[in-house]
Biopython code that builds the backbone (N, CA, C, O; Angstrom):
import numpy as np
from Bio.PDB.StructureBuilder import StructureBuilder

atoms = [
    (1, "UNK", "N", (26.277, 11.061, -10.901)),
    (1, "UNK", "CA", (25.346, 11.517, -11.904)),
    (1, "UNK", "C", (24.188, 10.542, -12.066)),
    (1, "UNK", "O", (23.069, 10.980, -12.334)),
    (2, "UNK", "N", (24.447, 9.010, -11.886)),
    (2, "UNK", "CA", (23.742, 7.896, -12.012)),
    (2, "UNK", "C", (22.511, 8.249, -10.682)),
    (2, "UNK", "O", (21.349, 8.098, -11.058)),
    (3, "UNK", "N", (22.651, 8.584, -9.564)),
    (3, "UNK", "CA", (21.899, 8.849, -8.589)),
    (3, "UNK", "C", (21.094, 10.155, -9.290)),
    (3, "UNK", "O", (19.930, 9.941, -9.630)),
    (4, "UNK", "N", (21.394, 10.871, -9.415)),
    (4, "UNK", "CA", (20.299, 11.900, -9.891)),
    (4, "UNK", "C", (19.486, 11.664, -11.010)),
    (4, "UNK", "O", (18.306, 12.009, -10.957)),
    (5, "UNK", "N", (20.038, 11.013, -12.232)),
    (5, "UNK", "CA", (18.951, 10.454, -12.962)),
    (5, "UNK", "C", (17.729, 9.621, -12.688)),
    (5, "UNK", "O", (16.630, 9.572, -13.241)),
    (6, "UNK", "N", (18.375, 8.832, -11.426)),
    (6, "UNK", "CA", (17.530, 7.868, -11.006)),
    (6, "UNK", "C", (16.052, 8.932, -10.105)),
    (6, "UNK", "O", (14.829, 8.940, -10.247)),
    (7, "UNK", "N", (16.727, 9.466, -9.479)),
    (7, "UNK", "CA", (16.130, 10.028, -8.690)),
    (7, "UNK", "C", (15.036, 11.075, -9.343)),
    (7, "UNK", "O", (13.917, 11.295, -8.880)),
    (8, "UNK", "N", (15.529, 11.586, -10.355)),
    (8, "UNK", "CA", (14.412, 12.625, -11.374)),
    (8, "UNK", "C", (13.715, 10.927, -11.726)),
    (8, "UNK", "O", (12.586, 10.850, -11.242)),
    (9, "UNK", "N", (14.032, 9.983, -12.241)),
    (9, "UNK", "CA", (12.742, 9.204, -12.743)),
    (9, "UNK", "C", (11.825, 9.143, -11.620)),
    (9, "UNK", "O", (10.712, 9.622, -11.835)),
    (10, "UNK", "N", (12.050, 8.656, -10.459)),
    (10, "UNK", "CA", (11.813, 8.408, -9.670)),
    (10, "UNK", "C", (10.302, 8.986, -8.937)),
    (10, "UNK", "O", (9.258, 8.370, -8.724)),
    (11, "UNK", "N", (10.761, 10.762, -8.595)),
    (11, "UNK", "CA", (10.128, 11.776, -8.664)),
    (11, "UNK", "C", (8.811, 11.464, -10.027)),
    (11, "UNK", "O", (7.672, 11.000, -9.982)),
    (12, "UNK", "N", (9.566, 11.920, -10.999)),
    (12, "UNK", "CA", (8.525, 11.637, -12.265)),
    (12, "UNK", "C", (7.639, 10.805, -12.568)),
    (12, "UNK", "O", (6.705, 10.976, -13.352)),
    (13, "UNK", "N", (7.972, 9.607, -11.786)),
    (13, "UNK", "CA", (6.981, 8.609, -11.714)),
    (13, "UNK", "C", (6.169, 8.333, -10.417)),
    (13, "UNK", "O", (5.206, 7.590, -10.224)),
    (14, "UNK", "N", (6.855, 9.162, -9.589)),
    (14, "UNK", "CA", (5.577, 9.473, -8.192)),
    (14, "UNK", "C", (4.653, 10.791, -8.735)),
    (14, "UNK", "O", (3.656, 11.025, -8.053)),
    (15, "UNK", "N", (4.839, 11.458, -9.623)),
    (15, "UNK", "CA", (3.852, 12.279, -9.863)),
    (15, "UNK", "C", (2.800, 12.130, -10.694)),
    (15, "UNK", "O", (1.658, 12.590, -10.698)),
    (16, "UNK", "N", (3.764, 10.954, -11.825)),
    (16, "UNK", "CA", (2.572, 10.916, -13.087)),
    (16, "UNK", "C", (1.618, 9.531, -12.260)),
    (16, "UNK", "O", (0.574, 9.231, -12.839)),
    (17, "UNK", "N", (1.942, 8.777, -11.046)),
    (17, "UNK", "CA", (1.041, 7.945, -10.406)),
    (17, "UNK", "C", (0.084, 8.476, -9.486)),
    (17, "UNK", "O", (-0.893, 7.873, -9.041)),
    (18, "UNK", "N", (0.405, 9.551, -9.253)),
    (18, "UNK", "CA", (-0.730, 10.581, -8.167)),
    (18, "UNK", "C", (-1.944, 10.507, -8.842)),
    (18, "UNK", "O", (-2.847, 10.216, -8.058)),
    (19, "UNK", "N", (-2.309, 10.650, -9.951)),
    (19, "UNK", "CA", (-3.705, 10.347, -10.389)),
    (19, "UNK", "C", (-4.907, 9.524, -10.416)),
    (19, "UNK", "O", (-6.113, 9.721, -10.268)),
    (20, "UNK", "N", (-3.958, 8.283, -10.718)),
    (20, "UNK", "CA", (-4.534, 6.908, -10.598)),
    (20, "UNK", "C", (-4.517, 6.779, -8.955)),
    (20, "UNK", "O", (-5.511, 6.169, -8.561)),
    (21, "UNK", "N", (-3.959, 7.047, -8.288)),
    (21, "UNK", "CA", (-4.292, 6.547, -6.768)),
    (21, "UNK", "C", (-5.203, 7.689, -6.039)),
    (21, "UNK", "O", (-5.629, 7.499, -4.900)),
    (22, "UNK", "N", (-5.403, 8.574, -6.575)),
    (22, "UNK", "CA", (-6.509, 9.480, -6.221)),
    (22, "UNK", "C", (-7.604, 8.985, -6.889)),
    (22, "UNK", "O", (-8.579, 9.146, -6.155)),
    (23, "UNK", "N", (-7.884, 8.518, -7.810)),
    (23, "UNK", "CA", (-8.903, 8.252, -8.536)),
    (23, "UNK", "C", (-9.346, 6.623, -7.633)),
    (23, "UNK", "O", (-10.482, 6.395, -7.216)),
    (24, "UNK", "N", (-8.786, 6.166, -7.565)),
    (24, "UNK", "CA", (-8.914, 4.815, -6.972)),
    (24, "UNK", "C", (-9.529, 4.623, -4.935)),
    (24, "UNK", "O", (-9.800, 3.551, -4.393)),
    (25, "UNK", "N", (-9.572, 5.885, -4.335)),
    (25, "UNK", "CA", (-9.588, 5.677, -3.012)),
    (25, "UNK", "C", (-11.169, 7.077, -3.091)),
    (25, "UNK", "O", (-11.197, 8.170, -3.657)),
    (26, "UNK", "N", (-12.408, 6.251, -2.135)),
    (26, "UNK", "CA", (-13.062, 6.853, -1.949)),
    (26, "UNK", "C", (-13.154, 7.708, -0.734)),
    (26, "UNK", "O", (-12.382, 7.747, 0.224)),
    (27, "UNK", "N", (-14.172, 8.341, -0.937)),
    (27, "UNK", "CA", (-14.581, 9.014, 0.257)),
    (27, "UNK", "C", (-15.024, 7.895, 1.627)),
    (27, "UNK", "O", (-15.180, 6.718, 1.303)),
    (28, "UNK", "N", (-15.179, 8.188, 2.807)),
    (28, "UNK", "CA", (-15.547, 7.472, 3.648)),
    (28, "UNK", "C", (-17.292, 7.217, 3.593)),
    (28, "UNK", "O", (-17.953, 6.191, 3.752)),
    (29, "UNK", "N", (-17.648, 8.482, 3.325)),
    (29, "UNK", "CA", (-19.017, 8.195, 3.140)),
    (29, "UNK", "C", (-19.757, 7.630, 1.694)),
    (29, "UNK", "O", (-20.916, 7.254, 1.525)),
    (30, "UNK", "N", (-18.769, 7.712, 0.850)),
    (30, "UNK", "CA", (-19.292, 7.041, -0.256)),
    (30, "UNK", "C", (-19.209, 5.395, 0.320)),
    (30, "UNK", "O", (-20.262, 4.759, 0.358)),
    (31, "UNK", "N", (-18.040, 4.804, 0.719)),
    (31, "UNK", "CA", (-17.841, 3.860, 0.912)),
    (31, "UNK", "C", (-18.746, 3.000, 1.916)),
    (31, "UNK", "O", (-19.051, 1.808, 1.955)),
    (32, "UNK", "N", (-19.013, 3.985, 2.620)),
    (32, "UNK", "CA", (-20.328, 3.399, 3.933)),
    (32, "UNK", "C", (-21.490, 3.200, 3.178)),
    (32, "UNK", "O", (-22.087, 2.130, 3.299)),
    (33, "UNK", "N", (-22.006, 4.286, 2.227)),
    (33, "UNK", "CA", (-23.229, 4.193, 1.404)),
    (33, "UNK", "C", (-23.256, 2.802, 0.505)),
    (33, "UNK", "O", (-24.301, 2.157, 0.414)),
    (34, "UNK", "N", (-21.815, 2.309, -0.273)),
    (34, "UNK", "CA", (-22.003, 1.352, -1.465)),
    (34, "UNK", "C", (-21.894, 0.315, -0.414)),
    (34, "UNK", "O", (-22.858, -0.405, -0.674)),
    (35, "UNK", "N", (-21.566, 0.034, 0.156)),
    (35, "UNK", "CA", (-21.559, -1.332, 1.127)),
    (35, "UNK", "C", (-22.694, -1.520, 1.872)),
    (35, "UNK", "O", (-23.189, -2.646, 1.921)),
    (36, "UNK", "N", (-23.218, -0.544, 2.495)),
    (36, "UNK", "CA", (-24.695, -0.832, 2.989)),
    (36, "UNK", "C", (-25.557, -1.455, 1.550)),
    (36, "UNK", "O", (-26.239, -2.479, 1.571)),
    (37, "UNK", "N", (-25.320, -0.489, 0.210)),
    (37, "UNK", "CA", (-26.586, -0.976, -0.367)),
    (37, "UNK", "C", (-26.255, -2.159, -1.073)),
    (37, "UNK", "O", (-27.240, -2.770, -1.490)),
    (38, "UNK", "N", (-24.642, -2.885, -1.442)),
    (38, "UNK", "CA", (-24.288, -3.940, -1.404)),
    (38, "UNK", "C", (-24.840, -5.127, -0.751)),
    (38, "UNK", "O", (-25.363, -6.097, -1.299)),
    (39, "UNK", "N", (-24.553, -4.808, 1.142)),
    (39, "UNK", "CA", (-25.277, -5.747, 1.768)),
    (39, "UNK", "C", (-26.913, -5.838, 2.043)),
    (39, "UNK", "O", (-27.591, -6.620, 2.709)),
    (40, "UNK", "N", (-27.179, -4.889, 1.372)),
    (40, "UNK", "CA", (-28.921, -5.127, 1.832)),
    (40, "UNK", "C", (-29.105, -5.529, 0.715)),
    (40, "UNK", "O", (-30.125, -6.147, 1.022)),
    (41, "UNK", "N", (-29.000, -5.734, -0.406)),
    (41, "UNK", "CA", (-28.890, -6.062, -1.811)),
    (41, "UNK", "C", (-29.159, -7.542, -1.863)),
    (41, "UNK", "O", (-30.088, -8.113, -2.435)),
    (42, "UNK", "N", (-28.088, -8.102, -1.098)),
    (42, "UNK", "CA", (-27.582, -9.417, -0.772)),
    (42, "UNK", "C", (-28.107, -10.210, 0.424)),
    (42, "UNK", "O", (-27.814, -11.405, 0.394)),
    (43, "UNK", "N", (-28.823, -9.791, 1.471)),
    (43, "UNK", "CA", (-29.047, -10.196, 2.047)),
    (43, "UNK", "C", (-27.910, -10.401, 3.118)),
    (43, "UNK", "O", (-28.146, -11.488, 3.645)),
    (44, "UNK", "N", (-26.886, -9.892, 3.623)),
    (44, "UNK", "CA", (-25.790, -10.284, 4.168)),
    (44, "UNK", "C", (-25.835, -10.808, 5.511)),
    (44, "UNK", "O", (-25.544, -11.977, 5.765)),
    (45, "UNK", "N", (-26.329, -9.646, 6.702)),
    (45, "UNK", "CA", (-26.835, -9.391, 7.657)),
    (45, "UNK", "C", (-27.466, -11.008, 8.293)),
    (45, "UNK", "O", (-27.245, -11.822, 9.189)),
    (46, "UNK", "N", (-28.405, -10.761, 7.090)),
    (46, "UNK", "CA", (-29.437, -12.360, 7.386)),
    (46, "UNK", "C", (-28.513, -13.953, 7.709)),
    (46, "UNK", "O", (-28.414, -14.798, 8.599)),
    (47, "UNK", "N", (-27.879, -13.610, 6.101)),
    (47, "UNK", "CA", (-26.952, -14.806, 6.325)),
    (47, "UNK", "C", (-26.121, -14.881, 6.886)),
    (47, "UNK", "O", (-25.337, -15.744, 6.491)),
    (48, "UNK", "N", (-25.811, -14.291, 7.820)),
    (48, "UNK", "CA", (-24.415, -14.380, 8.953)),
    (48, "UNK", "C", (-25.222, -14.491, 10.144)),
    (48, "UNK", "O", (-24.916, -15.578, 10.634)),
    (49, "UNK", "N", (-25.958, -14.021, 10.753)),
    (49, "UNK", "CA", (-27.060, -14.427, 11.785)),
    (49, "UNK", "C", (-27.509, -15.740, 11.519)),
    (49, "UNK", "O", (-27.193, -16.727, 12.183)),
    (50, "UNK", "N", (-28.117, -15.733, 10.715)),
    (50, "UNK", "CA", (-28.744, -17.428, 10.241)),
    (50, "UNK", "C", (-27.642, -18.363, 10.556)),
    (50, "UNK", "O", (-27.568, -19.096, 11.542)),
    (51, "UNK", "N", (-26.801, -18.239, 9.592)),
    (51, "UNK", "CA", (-25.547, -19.491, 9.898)),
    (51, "UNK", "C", (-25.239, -19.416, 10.921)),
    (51, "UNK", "O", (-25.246, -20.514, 11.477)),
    (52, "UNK", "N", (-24.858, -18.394, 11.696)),
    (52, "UNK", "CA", (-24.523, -18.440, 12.992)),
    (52, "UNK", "C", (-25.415, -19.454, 14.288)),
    (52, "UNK", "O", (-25.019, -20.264, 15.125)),
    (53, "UNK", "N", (-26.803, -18.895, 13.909)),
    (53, "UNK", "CA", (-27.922, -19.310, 14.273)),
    (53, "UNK", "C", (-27.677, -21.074, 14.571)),
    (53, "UNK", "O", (-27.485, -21.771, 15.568)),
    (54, "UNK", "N", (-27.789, -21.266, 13.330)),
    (54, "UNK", "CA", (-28.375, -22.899, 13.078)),
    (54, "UNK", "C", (-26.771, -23.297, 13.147)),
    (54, "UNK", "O", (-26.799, -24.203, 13.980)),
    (55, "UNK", "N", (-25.683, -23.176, 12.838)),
    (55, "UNK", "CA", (-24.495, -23.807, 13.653)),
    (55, "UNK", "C", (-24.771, -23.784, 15.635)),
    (55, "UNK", "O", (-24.658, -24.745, 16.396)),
    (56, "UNK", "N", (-25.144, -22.342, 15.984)),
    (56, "UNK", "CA", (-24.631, -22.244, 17.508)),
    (56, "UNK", "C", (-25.868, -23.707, 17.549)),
    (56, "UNK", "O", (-25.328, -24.767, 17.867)),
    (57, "UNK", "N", (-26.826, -23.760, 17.368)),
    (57, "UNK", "CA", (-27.765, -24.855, 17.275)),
    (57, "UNK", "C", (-27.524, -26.331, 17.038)),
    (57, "UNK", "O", (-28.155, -27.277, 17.509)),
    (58, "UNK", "N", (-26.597, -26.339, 16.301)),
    (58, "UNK", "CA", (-26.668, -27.537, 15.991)),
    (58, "UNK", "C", (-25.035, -28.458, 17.347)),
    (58, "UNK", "O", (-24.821, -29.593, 17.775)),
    (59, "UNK", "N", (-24.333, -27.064, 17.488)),
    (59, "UNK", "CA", (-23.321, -27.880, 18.255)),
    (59, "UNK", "C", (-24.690, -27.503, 19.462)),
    (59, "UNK", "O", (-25.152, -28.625, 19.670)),
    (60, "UNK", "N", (-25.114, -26.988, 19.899)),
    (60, "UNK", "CA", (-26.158, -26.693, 21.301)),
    (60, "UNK", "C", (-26.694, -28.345, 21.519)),
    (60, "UNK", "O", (-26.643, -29.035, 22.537)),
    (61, "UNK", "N", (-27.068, -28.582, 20.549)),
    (61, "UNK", "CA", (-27.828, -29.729, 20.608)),
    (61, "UNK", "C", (-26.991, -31.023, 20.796)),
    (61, "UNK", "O", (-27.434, -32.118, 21.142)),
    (62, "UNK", "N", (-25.850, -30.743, 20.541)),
    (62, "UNK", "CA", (-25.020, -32.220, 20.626)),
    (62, "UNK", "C", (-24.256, -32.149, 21.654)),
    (62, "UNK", "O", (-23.722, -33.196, 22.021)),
    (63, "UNK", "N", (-24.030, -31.064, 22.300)),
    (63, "UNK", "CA", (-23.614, -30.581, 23.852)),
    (63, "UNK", "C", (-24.533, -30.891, 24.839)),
    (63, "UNK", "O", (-24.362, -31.695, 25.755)),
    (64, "UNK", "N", (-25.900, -29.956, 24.527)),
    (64, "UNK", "CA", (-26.552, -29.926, 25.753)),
    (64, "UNK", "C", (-28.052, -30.627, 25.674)),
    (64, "UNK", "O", (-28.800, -30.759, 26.642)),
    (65, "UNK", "N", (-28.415, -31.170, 23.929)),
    (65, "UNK", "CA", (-29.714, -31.535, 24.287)),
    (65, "UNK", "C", (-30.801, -30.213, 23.707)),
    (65, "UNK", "O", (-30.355, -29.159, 23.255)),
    (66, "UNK", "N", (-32.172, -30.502, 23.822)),
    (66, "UNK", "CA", (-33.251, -29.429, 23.475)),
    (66, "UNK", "C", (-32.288, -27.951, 23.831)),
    (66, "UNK", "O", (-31.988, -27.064, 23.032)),
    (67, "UNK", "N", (-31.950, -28.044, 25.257)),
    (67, "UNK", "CA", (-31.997, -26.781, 25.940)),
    (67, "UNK", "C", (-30.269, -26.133, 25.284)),
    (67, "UNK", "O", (-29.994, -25.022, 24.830)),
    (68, "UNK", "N", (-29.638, -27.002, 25.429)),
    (68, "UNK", "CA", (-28.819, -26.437, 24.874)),
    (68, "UNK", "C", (-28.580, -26.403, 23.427)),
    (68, "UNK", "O", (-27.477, -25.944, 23.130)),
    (69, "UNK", "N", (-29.421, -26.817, 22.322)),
    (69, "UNK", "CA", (-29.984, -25.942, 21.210)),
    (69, "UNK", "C", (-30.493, -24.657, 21.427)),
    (69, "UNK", "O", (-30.243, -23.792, 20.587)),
    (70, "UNK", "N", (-31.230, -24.362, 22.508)),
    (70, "UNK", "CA", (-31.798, -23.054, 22.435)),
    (70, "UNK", "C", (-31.063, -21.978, 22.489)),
    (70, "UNK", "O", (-31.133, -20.971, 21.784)),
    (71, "UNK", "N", (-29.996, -22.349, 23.787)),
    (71, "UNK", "CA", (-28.488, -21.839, 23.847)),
    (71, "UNK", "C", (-27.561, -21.687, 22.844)),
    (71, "UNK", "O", (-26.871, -20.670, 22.788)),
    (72, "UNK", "N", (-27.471, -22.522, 22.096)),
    (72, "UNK", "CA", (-26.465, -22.378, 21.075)),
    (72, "UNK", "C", (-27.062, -21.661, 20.323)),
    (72, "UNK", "O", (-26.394, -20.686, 19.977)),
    (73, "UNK", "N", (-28.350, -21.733, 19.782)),
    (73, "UNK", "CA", (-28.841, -20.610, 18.876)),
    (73, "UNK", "C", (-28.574, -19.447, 18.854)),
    (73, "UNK", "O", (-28.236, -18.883, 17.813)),
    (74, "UNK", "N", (-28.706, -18.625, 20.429)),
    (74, "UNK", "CA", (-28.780, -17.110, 20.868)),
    (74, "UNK", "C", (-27.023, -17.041, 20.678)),
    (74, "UNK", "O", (-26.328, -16.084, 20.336)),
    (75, "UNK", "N", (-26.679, -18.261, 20.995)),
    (75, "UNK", "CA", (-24.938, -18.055, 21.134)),
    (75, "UNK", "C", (-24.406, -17.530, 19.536)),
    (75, "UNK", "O", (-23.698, -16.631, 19.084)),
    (76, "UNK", "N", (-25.085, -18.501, 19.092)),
    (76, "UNK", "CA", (-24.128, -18.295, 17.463)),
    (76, "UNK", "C", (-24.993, -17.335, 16.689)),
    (76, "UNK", "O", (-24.594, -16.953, 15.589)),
    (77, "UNK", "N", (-26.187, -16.897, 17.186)),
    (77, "UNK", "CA", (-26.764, -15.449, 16.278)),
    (77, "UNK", "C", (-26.061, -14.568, 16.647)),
    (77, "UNK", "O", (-25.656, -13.824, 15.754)),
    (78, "UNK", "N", (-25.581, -14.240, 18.194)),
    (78, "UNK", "CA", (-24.341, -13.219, 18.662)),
    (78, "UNK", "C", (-24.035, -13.243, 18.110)),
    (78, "UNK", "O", (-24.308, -12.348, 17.311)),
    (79, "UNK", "N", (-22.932, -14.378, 17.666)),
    (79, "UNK", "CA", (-21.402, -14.591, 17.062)),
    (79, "UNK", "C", (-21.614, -13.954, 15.639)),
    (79, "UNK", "O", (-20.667, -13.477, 15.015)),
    (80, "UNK", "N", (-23.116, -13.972, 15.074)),
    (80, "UNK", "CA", (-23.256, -13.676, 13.749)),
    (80, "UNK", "C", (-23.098, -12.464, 13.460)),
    (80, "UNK", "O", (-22.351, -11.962, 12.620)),
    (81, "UNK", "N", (-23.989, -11.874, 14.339)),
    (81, "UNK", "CA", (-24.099, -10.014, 14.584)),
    (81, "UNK", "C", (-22.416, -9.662, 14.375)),
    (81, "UNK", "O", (-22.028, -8.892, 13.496)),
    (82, "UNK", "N", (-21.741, -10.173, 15.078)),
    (82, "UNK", "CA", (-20.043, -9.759, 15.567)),
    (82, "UNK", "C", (-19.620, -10.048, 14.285)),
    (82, "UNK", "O", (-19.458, -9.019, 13.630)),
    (83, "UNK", "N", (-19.291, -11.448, 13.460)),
    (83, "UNK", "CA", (-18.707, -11.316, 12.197)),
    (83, "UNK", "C", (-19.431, -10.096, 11.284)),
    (83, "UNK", "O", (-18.747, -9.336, 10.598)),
    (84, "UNK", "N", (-20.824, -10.009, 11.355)),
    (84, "UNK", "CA", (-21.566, -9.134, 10.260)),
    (84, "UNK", "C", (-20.546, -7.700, 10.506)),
    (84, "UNK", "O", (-19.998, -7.041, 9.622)),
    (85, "UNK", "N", (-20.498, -7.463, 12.051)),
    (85, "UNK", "CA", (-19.847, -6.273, 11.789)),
    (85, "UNK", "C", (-18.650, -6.015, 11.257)),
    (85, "UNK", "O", (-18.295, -5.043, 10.589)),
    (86, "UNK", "N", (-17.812, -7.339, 11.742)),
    (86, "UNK", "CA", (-16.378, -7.155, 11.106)),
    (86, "UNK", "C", (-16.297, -7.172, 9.740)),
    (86, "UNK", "O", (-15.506, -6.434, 9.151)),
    (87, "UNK", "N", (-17.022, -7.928, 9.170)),
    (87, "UNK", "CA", (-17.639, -7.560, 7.778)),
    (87, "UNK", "C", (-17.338, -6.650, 6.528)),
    (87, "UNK", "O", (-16.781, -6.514, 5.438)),
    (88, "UNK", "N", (-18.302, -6.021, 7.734)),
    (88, "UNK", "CA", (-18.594, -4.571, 7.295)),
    (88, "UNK", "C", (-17.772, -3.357, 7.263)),
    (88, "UNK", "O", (-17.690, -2.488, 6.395)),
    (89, "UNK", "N", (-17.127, -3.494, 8.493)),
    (89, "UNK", "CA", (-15.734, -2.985, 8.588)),
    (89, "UNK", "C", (-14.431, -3.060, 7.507)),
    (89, "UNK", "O", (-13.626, -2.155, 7.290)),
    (90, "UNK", "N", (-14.451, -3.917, 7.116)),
    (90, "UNK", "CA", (-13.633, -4.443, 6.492)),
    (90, "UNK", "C", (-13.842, -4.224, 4.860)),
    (90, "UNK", "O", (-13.015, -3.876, 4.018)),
    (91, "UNK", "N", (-14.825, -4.455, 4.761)),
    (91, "UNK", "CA", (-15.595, -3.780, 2.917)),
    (91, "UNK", "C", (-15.741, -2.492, 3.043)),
    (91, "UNK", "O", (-15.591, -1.712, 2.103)),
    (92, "UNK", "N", (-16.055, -2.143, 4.249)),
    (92, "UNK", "CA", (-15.665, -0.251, 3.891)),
    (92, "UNK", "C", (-14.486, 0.216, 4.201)),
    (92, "UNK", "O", (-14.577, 1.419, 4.450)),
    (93, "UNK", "N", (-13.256, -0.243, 4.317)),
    (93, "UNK", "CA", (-11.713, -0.475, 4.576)),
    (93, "UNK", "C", (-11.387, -0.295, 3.080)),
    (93, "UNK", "O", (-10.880, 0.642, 2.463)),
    (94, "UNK", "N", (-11.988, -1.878, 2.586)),
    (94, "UNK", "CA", (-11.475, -1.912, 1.383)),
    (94, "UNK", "C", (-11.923, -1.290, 0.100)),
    (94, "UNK", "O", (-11.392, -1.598, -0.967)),
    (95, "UNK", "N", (-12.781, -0.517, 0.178)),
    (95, "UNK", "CA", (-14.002, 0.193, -1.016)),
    (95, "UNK", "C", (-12.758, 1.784, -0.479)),
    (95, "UNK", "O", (-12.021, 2.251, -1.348)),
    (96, "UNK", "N", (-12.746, 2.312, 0.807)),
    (96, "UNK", "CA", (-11.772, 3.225, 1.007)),
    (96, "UNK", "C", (-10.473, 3.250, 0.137)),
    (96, "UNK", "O", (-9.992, 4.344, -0.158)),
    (97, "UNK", "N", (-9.894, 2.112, -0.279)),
    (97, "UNK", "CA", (-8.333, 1.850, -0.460)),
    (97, "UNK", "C", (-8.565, 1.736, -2.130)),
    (97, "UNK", "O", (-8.145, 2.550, -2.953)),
    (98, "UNK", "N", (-9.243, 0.671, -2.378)),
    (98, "UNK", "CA", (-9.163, 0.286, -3.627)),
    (98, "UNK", "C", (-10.276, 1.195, -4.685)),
    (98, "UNK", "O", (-9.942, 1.667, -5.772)),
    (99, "UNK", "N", (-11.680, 1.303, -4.057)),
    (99, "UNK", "CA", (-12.342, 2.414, -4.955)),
    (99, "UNK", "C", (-13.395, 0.843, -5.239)),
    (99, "UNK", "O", (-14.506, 0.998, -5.747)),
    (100, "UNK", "N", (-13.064, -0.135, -4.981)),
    (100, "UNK", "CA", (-14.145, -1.367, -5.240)),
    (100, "UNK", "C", (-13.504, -2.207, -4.505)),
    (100, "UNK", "O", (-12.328, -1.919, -4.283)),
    (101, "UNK", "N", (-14.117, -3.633, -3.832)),
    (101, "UNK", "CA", (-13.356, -4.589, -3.087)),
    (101, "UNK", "C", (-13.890, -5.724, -4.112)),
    (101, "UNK", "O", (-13.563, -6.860, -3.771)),
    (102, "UNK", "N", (-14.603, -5.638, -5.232)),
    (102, "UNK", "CA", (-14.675, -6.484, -5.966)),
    (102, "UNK", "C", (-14.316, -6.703, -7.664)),
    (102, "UNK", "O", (-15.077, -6.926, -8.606)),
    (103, "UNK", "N", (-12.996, -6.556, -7.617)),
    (103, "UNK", "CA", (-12.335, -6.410, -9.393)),
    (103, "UNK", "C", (-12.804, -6.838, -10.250)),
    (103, "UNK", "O", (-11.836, -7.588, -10.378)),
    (104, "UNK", "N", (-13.189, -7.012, -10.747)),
    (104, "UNK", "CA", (-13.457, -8.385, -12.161)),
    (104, "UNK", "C", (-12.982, -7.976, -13.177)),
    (104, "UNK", "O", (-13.029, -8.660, -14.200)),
]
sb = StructureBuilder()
sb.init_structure("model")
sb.init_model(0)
sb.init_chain("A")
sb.init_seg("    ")
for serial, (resi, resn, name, xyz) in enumerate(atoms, 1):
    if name == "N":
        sb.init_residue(resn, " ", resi, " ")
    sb.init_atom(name, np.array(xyz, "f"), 0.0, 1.0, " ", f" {name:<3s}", serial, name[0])
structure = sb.get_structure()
């Protein structure tokens, strides 16, 4: 008898939680929209290229000299582009799941 009580709560409380977790998970395209205007907001893009930038630069230069500053630059603006995307990926993952990736 102890199993079936449990089991009606159980039930009862997967249904009365269906709300809140619908309410909480966006659309895909909402989520692409608030994160783009998040990161253009912020400048994001910039600052992950940049840092990338002036790090691939700064080890370039202690490796190779002028030339390999120039190298490290193009190297670590790549590298920047690549985190920006994972990024991005990842905040529209989490704006999907949670409905915000930033609580307060």
């Amino acid at each position: 008898m102890k199993l079936f009580k449990f089991a009606g709560y159980a039930v009862t409380a997967a249904i009365l939680s269906m709300p809140l977790s619908i309410l909480a998970q966006e659309s895909h395209e909402d989520a692409v929209v608030q994160t783009h205007r998040h990161d253009r907001r912020h400048h994001t893009k910039a600052k992950f290229v940049a840092g990338g930038a002036v790090g691939g630069a700064i080890v370039g230069a202690k490796v190779g000299g002028p030339a390999g500053a120039v190298v490290g630059a193009g190297v670590g603006a790549g590298g920047g582009l690549i985190a920006n995307h994972i990024h991005k990926k990842h905040e529209i993952r989490k704006r999907e799941e949670t409905g915000t990736p930033y609580q307060r």
